[in-house]
FIKOLZA-1660 file (N, C-alpha, C; in steps of 0.1 Angstrom, whole numbers, plus 5000, padded with zeros to 4 digits):
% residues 232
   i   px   py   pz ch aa at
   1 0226 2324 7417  A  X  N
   1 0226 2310 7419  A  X CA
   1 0238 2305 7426  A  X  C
   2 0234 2300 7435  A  X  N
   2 0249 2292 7447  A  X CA
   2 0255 2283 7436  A  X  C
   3 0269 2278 7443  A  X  N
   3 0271 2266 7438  A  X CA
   3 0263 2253 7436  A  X  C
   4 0257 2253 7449  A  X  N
   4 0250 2235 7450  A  X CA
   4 0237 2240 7444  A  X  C
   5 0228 2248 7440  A  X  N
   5 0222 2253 7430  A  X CA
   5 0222 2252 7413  A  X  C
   6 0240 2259 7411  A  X  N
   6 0248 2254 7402  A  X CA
   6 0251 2238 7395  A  X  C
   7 0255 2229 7408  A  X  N
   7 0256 2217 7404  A  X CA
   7 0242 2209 7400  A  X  C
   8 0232 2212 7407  A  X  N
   8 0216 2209 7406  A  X CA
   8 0213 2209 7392  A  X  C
   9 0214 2221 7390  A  X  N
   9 0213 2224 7378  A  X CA
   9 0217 2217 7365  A  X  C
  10 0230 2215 7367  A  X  N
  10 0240 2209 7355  A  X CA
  10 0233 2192 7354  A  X  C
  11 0233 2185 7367  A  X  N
  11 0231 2172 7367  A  X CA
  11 0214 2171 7362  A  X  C
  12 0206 2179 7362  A  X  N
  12 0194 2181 7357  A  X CA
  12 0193 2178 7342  A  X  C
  13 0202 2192 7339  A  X  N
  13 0203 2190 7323  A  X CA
  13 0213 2180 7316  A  X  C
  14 0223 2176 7322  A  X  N
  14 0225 2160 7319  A  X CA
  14 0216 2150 7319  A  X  C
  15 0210 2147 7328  A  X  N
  15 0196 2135 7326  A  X CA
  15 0187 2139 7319  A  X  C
  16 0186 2155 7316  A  X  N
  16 0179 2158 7308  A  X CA
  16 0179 2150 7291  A  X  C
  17 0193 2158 7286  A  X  N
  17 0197 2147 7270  A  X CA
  17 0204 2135 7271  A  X  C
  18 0207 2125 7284  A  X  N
  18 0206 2113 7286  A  X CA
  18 0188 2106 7280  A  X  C
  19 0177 2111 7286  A  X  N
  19 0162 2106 7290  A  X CA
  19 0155 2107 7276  A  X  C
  20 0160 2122 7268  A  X  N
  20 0153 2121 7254  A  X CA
  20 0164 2123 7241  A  X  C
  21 0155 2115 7234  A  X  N
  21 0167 2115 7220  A  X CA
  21 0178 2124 7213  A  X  C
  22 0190 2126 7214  A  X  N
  22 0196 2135 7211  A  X CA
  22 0204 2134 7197  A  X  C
  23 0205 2141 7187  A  X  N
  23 0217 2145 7184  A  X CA
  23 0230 2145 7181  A  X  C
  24 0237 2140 7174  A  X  N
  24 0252 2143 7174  A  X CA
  24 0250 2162 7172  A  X  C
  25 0260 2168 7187  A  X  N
  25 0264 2182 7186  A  X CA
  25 0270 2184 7173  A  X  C
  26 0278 2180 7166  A  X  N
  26 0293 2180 7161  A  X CA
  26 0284 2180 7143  A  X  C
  27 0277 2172 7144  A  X  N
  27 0275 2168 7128  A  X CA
  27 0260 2163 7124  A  X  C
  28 0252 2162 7137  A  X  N
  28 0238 2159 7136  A  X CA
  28 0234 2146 7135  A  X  C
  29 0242 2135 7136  A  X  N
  29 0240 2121 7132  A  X CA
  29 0227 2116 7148  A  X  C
  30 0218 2110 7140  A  X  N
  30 0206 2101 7151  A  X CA
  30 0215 2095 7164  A  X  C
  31 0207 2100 7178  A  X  N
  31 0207 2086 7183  A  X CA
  31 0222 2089 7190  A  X  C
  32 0229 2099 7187  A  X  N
  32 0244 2099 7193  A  X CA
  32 0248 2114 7201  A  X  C
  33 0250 2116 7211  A  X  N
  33 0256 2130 7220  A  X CA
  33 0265 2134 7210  A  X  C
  34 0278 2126 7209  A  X  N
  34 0289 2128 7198  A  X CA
  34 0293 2117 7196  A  X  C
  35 0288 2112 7179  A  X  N
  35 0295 2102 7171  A  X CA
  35 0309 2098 7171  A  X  C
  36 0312 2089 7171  A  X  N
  36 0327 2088 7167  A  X CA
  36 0335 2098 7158  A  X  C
  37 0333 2100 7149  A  X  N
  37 0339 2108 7142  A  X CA
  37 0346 2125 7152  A  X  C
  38 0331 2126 7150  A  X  N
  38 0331 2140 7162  A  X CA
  38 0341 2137 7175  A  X  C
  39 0337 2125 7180  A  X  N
  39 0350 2125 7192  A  X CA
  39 0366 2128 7186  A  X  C
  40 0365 2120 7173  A  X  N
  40 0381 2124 7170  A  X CA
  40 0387 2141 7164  A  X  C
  41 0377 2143 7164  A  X  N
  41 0378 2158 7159  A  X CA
  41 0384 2168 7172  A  X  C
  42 0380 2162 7184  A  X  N
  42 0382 2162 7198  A  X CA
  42 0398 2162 7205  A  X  C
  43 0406 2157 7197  A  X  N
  43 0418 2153 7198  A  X CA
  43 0427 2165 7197  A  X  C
  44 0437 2167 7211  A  X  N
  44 0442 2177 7214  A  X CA
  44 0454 2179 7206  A  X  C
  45 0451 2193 7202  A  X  N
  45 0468 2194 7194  A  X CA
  45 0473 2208 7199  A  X  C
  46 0480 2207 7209  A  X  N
  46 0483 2213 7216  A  X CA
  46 0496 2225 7210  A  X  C
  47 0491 2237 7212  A  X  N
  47 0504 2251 7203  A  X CA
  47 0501 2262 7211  A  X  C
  48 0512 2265 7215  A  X  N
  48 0517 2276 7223  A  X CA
  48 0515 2288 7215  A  X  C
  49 0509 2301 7221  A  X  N
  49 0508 2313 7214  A  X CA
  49 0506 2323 7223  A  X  C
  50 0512 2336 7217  A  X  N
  50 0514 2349 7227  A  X CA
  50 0501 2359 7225  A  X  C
  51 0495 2362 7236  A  X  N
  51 0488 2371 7230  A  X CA
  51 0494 2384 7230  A  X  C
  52 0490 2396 7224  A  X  N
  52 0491 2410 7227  A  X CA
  52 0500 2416 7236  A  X  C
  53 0496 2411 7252  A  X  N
  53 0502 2415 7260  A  X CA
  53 0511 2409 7268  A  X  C
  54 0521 2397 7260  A  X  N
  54 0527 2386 7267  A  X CA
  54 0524 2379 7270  A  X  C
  55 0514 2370 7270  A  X  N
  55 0509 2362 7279  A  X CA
  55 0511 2349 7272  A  X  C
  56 0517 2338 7275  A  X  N
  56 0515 2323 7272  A  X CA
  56 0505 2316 7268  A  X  C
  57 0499 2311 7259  A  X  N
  57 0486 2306 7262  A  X CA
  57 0491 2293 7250  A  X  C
  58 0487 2278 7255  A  X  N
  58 0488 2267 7254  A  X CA
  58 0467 2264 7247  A  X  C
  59 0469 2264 7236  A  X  N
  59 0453 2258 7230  A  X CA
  59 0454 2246 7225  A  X  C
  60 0439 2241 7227  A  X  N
  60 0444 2225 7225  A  X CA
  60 0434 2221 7211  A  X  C
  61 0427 2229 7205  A  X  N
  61 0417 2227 7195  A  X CA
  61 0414 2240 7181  A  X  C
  62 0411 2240 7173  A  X  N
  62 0407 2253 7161  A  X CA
  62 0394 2250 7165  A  X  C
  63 0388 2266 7167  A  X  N
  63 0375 2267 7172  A  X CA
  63 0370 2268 7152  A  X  C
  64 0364 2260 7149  A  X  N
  64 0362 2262 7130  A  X CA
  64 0354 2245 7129  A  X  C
  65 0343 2244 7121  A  X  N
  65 0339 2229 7117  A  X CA
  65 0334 2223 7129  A  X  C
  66 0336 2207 7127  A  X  N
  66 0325 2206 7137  A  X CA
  66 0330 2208 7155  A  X  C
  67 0341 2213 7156  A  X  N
  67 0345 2219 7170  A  X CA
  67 0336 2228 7172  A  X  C
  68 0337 2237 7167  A  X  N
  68 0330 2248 7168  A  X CA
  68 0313 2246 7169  A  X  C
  69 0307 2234 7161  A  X  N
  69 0299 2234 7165  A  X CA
  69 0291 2235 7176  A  X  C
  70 0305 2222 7182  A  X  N
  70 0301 2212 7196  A  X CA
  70 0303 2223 7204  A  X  C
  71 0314 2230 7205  A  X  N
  71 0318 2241 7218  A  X CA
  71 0301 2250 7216  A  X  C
  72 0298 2253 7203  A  X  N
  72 0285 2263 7204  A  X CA
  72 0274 2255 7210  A  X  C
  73 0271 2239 7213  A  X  N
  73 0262 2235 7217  A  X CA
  73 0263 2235 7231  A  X  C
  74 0276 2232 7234  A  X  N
  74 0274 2238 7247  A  X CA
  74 0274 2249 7254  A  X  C
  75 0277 2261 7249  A  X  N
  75 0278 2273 7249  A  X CA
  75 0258 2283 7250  A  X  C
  76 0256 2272 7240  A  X  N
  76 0244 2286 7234  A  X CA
  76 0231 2273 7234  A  X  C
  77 0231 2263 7233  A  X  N
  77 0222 2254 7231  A  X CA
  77 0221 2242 7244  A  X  C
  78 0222 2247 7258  A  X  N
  78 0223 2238 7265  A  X CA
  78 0228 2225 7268  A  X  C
  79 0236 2220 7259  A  X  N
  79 0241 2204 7257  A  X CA
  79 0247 2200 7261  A  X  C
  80 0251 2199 7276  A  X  N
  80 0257 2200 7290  A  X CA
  80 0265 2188 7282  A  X  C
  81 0257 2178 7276  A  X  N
  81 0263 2163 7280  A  X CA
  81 0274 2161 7268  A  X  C
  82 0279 2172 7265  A  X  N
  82 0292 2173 7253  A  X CA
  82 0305 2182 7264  A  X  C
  83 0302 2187 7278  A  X  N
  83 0314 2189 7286  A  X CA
  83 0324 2180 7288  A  X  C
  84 0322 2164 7293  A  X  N
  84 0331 2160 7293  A  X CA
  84 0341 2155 7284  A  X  C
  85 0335 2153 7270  A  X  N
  85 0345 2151 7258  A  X CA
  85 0347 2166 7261  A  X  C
  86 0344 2175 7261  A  X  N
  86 0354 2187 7258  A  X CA
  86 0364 2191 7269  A  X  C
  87 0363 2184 7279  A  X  N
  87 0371 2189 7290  A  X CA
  87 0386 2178 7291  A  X  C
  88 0383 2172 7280  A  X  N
  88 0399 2164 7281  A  X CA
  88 0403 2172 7272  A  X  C
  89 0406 2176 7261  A  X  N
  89 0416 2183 7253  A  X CA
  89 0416 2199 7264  A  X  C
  90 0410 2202 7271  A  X  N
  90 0410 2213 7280  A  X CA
  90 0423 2211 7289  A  X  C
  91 0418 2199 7293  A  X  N
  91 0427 2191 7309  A  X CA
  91 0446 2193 7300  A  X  C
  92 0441 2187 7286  A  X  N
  92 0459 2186 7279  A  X CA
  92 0465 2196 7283  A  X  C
  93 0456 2211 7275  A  X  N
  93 0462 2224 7277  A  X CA
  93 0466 2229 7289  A  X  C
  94 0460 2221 7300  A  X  N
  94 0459 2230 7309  A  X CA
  94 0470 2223 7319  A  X  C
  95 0475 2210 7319  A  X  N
  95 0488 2208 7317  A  X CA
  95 0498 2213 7315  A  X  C
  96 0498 2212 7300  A  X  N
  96 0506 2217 7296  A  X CA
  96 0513 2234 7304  A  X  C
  97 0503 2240 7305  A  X  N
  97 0504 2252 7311  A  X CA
  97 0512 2254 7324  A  X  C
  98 0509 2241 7332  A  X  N
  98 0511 2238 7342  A  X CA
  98 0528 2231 7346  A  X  C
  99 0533 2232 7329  A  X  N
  99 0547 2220 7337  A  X CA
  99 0557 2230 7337  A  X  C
 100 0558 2243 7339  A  X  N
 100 0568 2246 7344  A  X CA
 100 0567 2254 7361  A  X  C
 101 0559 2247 7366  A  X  N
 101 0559 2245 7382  A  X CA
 101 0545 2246 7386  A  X  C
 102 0543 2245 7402  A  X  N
 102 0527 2246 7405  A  X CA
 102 0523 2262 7404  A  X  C
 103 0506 2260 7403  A  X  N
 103 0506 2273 7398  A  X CA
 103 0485 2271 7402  A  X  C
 104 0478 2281 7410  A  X  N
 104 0465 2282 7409  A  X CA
 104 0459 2282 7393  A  X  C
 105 0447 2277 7395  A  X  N
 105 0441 2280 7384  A  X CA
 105 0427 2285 7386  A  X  C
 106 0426 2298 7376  A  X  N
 106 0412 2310 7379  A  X CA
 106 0412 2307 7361  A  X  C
 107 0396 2303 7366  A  X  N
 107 0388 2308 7351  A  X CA
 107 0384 2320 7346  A  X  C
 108 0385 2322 7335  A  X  N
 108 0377 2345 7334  A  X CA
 108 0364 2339 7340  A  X  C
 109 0359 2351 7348  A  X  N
 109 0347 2346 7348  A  X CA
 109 0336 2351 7337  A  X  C
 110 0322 2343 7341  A  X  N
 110 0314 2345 7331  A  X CA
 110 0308 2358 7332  A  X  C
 111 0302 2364 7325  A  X  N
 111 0295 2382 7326  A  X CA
 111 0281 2379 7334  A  X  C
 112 0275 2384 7346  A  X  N
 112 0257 2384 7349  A  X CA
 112 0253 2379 7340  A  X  C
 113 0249 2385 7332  A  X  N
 113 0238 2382 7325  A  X CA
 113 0241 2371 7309  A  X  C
 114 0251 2368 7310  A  X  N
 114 0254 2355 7303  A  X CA
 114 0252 2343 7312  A  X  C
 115 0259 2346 7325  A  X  N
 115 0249 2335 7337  A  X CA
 115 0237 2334 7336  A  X  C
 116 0228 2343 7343  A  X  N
 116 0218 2348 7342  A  X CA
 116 0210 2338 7329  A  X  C
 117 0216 2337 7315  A  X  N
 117 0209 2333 7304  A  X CA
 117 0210 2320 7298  A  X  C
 118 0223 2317 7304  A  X  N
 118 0225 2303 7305  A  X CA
 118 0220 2292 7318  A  X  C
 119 0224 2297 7326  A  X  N
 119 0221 2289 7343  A  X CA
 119 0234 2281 7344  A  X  C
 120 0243 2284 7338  A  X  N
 120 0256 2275 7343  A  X CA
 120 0266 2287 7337  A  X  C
 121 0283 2280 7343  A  X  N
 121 0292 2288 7338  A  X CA
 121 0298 2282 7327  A  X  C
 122 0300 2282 7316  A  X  N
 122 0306 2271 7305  A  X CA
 122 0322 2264 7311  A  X  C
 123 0327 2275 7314  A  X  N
 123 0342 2275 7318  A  X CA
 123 0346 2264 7327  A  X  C
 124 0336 2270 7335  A  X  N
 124 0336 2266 7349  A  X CA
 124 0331 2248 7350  A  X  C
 125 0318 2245 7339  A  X  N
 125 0316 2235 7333  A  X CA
 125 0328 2223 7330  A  X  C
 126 0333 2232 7326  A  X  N
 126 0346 2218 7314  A  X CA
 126 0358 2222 7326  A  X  C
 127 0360 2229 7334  A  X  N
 127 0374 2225 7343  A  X CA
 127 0370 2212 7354  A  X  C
 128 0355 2210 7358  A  X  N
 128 0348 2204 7368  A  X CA
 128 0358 2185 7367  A  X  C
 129 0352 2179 7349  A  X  N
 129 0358 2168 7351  A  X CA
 129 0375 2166 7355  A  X  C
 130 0381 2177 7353  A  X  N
 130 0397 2177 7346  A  X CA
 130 0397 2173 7364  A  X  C
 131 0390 2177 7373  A  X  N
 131 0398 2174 7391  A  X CA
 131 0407 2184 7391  A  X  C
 132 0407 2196 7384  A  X  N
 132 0415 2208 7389  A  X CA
 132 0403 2216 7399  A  X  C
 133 0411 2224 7410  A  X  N
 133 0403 2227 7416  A  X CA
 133 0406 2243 7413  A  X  C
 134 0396 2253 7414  A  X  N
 134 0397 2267 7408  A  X CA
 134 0397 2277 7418  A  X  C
 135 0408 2284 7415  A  X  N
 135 0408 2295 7425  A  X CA
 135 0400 2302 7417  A  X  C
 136 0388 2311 7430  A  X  N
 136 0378 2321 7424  A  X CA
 136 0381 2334 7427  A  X  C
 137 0392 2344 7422  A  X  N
 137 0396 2356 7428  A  X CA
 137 0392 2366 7419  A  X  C
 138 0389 2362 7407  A  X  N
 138 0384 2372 7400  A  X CA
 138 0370 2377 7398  A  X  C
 139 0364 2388 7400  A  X  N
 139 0352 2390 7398  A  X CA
 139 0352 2401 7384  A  X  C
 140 0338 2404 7379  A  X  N
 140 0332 2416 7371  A  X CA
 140 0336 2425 7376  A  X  C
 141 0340 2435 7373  A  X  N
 141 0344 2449 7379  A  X CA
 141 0334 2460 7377  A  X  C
 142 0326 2457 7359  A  X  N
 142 0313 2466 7352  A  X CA
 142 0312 2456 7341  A  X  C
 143 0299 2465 7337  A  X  N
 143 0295 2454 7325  A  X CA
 143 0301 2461 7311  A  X  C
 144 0301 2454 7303  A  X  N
 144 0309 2454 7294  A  X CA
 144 0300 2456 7280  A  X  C
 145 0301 2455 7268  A  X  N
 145 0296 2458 7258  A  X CA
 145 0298 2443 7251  A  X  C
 146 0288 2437 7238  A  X  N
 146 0293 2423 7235  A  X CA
 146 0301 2427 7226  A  X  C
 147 0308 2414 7225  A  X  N
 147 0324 2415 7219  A  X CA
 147 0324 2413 7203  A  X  C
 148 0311 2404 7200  A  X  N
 148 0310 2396 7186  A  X CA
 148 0313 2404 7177  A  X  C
 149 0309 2418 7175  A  X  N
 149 0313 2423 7162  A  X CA
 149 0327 2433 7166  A  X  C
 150 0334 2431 7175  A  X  N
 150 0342 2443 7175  A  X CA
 150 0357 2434 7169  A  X  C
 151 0365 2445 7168  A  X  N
 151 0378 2442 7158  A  X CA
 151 0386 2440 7173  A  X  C
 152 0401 2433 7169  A  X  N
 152 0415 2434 7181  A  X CA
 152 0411 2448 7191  A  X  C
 153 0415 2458 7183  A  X  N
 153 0415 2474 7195  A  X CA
 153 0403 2475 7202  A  X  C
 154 0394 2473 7196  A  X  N
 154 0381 2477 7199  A  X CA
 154 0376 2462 7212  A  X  C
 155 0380 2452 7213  A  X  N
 155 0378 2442 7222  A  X CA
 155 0387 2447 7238  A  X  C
 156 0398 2454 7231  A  X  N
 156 0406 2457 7241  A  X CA
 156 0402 2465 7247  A  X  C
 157 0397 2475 7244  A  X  N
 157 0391 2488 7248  A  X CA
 157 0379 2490 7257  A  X  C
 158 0374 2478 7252  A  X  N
 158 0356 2472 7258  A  X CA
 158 0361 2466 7272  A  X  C
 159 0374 2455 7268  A  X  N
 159 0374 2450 7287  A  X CA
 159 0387 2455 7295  A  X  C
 160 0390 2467 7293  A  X  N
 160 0401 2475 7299  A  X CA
 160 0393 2479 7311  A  X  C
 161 0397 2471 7325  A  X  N
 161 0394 2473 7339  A  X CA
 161 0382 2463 7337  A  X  C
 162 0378 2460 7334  A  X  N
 162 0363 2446 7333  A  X CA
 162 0363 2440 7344  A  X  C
 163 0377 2435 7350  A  X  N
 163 0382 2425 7358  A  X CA
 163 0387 2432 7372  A  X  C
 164 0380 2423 7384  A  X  N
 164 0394 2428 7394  A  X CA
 164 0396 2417 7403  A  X  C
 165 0406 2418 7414  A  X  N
 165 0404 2406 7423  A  X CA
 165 0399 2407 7433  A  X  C
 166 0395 2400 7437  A  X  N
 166 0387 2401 7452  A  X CA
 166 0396 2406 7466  A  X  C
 167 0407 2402 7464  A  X  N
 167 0417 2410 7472  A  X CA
 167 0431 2411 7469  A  X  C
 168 0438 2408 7481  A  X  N
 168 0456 2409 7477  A  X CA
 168 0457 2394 7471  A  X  C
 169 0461 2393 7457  A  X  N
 169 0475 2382 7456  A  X CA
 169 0485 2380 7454  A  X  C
 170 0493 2390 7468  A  X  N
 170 0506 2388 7464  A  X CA
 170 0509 2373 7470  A  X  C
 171 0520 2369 7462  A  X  N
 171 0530 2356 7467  A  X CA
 171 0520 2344 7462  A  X  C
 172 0510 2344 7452  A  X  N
 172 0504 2334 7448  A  X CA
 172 0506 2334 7430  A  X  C
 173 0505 2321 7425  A  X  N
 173 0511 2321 7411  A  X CA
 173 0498 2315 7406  A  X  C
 174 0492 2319 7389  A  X  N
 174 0484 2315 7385  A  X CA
 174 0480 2314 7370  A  X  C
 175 0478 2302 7367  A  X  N
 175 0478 2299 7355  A  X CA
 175 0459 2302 7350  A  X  C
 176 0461 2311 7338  A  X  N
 176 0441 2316 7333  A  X CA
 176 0437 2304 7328  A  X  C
 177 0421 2301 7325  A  X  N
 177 0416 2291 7316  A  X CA
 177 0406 2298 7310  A  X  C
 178 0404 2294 7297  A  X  N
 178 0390 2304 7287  A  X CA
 178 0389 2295 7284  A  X  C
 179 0378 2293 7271  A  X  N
 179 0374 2285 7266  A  X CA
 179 0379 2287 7253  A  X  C
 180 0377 2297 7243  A  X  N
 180 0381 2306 7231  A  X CA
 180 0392 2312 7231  A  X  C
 181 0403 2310 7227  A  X  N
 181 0409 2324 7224  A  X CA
 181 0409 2330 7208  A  X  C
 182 0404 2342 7209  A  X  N
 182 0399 2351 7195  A  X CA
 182 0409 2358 7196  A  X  C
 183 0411 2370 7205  A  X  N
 183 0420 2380 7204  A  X CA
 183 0432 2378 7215  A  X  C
 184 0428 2376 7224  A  X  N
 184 0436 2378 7236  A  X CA
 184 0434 2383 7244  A  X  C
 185 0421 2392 7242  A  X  N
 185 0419 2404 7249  A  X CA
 185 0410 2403 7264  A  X  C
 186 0408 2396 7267  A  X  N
 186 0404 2387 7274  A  X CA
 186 0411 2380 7285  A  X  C
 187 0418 2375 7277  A  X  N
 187 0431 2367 7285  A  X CA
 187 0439 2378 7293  A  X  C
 188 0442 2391 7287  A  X  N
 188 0447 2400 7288  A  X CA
 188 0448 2407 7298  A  X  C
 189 0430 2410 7299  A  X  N
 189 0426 2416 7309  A  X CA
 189 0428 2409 7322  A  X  C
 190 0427 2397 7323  A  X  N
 190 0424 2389 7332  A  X CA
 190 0438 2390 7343  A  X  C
 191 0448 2388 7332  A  X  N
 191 0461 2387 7339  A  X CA
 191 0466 2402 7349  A  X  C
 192 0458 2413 7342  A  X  N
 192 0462 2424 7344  A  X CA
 192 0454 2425 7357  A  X  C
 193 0446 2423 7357  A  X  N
 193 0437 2422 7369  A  X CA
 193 0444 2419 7383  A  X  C
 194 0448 2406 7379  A  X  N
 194 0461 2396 7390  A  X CA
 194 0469 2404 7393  A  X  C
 195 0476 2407 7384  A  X  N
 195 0485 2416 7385  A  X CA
 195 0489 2428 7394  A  X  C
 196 0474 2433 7390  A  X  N
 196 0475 2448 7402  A  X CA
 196 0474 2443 7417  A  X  C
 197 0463 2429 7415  A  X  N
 197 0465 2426 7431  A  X CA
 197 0481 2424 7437  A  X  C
 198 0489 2418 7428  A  X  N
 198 0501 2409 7436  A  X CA
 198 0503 2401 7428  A  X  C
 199 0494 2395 7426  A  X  N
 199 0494 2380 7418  A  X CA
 199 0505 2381 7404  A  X  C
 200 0511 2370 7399  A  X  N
 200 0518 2360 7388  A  X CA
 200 0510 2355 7383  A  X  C
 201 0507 2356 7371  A  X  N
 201 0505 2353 7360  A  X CA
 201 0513 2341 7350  A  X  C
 202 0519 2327 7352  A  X  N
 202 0523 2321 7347  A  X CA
 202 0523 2319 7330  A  X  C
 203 0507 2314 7327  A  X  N
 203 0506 2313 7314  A  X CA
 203 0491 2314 7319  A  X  C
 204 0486 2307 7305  A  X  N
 204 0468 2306 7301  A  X CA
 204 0465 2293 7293  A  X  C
 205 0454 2286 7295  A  X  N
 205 0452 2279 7284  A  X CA
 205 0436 2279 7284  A  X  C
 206 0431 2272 7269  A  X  N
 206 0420 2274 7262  A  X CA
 206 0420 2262 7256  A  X  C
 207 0406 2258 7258  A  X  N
 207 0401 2246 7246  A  X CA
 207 0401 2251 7235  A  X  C
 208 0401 2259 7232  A  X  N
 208 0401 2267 7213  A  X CA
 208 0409 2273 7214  A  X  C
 209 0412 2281 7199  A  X  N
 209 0413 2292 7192  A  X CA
 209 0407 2290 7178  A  X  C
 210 0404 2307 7177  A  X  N
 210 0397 2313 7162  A  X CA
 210 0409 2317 7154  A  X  C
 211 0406 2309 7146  A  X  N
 211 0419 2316 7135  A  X CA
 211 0415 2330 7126  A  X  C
 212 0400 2331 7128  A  X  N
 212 0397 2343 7125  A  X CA
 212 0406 2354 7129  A  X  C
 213 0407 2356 7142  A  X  N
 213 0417 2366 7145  A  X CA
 213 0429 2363 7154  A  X  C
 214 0430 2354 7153  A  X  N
 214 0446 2349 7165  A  X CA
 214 0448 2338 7163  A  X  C
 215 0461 2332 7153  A  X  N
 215 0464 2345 7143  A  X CA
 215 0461 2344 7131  A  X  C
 216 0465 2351 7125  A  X  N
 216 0451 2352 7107  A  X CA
 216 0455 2334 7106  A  X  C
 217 0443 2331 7098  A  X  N
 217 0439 2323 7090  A  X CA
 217 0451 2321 7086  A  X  C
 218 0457 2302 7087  A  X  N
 218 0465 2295 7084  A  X CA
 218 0460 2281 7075  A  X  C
 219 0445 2279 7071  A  X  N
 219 0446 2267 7066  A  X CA
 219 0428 2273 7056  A  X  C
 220 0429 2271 7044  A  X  N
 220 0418 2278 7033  A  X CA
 220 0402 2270 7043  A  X  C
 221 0394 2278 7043  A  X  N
 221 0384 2271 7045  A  X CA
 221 0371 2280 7044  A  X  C
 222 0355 2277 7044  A  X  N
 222 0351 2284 7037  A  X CA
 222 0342 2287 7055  A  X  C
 223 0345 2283 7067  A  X  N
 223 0339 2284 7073  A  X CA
 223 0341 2296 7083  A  X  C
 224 0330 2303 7084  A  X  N
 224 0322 2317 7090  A  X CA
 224 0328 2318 7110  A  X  C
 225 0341 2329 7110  A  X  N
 225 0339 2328 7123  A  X CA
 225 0337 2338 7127  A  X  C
 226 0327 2345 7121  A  X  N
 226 0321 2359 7129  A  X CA
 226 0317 2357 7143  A  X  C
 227 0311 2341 7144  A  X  N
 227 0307 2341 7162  A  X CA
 227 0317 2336 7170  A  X  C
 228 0326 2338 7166  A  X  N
 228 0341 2332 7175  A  X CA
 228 0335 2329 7189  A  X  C
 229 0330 2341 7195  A  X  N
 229 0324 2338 7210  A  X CA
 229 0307 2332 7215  A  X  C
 230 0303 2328 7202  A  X  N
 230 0296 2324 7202  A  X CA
 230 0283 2336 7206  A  X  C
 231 0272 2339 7215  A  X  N
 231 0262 2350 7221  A  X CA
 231 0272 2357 7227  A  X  C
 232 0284 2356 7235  A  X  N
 232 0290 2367 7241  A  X CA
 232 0288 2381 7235  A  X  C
% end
């Protein structure tokens, strides 16, 4: 699917849950995309963290409650029309990532057949309102195995070479965007990818993180984050 295919698409399923009754994503309330409540839940709290392999990453949300929901509605349930609440606490992070000088910005990309099953790119989705424009240098290298039940090593191991760039970037600087960060491993790969081309690696930023595994569990709660990545 092209881009202008891509966009077709998205603006489709936006008038789509504009035309018929929706839902609150976040908590289920009648009659609402996201309730008030749910918007404030929305609200960026921006913290710096390292993954594994050095890398900077600025998150602006706990992927847990009803975040987690909303990110899974748009993720796995088509709910296009919860991107732009989620693309401002994105836009913070991704700021933030951005103030210690200019710097490209490449999203991971999405796997085939997560395209393929979705008809959009989630990522690619929530950078659209922010008016960042995205460098596209990274492609699939192979396909990969899903991530949902594997542990820290075992994630790393699955996307070791995943990634490559489409050519040389040397003398260009680039800041990553995910949606999740669970492990890092991900993030990880991504940078290493740049890397071998040329490319600088600045930092990373994410609308989430799982405290499931990055980093343990900091606040009691009884809520389940075995799908950190939601169908990934």
């Amino acid at each position: 699917m092209g881009a202008r295919a891509t966009r077709w698409w998205g603006a489709l399923l936006d008038a789509w849950a504009l035309l018929l009754p929706v839902d609150c994503a976040g908590c289920g309330a009648e009659d609402r995309g996201l309730c008030g409540d749910c918007v404030r839940e929305l609200a960026a709290d921006l913290t710096p963290r390292i993954t594994a392999g050095g890398l900077a990453v600025v998150t602006a949300l706990r992927y847990e409650g009803r975040v987690r929901r909303i990110i899974l509605a748009l993720k796995e349930h088509q709910r296009t029309d919860v991107a732009t609440a989620l693309s401002r606490p994105l836009e913070a992070a991704i700021r933030r990532s951005l103030a210690h000088g200019l710097a490209e910005l490449v999203t991971v990309p999405t796997s085939r057949a997560s395209y393929r099953r979705r008809g959009y790119d989630p990522v690619a989705m929530l950078v659209r309102p922010t008016g960042f424009a995205r460098s596209r240098v990274l492609v699939p290298a192979r396909r990969t195995a899903a991530q949902k039940s594997l542990d820290s090593a075992a994630r790393a191991q699955n996307l070791s070479g995943a990634l490559i760039a489409r050519g040389s970037l040397a003398g260009r600087r680039f800041v990553l965007v995910d949606d999740i960060l669970t492990t890092g491993a991900t993030l990880d790969e991504a940078a290493r990818a740049i890397r071998t081309a040329g490319g600088e690696v600045v930092g990373a930023a994410t609308l989430a993180f799982t405290p499931r595994l990055f980093p343990a569990r900091d606040k009691p709660t009884a809520e389940d984050y075995g799908g950190a990545k939601g169908a990934e």
